[in-house]
C-alpha positions, 0 to 999 in steps of 0.5 A: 500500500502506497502512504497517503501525502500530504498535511491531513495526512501527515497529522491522521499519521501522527494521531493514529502514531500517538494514540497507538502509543498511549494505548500501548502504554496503558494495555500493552502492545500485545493486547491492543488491537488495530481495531482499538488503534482506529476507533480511538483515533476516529478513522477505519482500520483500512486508513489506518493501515494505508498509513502503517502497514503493520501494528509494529510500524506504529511503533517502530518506523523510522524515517531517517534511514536514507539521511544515515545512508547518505551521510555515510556514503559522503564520509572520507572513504580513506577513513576506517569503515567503524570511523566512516560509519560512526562520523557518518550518524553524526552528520545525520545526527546533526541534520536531522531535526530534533526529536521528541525525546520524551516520544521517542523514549516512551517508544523505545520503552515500549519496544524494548519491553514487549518480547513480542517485538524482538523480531519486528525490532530486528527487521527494523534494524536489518533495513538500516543496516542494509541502508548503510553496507550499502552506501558503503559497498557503492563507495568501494568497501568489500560487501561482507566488511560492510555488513558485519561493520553495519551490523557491530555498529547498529548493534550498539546504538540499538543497545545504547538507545535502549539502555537510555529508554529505561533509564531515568538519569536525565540523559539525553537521545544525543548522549546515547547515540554519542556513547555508542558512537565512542565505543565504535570509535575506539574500537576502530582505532585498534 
């Protein structure tokens, strides 16, 4: 199904995204339905599903795979795959606007507490991998280099966002990201 465009669009999209959560909040991810999901929000569960093509992409869509991708393809490509990589999500990090990081966090709460969700979670971060051991290997770097370093690097930012989705430390989105991207970067100065 194609997403619809637009400004009414955009705002069913972000309403059916925030009721969802809520009631993922309050009933938990399992026992919410699509249905529920679209009779809070006011809307079919055909419009609903015209905007997400499935209950975990309520959750878990991410738009800024392309931004990562790009970033990373235009890093140095003398630099180490782990430093391109790690300089390329900076960038992306920088030009991205900022999210709501109490939205964002409450998602990630969510996601990283539903055992139901790990594969979704994991198909989510494959898609971002790919993106980046794509621009990678289009810029000369060996296909299974790029991949398992998009892979380690994927791996600790999935860990280190949700470390700070549980937290309560007063840390931000950027202090996760920026501490995952420190391990990345030692490891690829040895």
């Amino acid at each position: 199904m194609t997403k619809p465009s637009g400004p009414k669009s955009a705002r069913t999209r972000q309403r059916l995204a925030d009721i969802a959560l809520g009631l993922f909040e309050t009933a938990g991810y399992e026992a919410t339905t699509t249905a529920q999901i679209a009779a809070a929000a006011g809307v079919s569960e055909m419009t609903l599903f015209r905007h997400f093509a499935s209950k975990d992409r309520l959750l878990l869509s991410d738009p800024y795979d392309p931004v990562i991708a790009d970033a990373v393809a235009q890093q140095p490509h003398d630099l180490p795959v782990l430093a391109r990589i790690a300089a390329g999500v900076r960038a992306s990090w920088r030009a991205i606007p900022a999210p709501v990081e109490a939205d964002v966090r409450r998602r990630l709460r969510v996601a990283a507490t539903t055992p139901a969700l790990a594969g979704a979670i994991r198909s989510h971060t494959r898609a971002t991998e790919a993106a980046i051991a794509h621009a990678l290997t289009t810029t000369g770097t060996d296909p299974g280099v790029a991949r398992t370093a998009a892979a380690a690097a994927l791996g600790a930012l999935t860990e280190s966002l949700t470390e700070w989705a549980a937290a309560e430390d007063g840390s931000t989105i950027g202090d996760a990201i920026h501490r995952a991207l420190g391990v990345l970067d030692e490891a690829g100065s040895r």
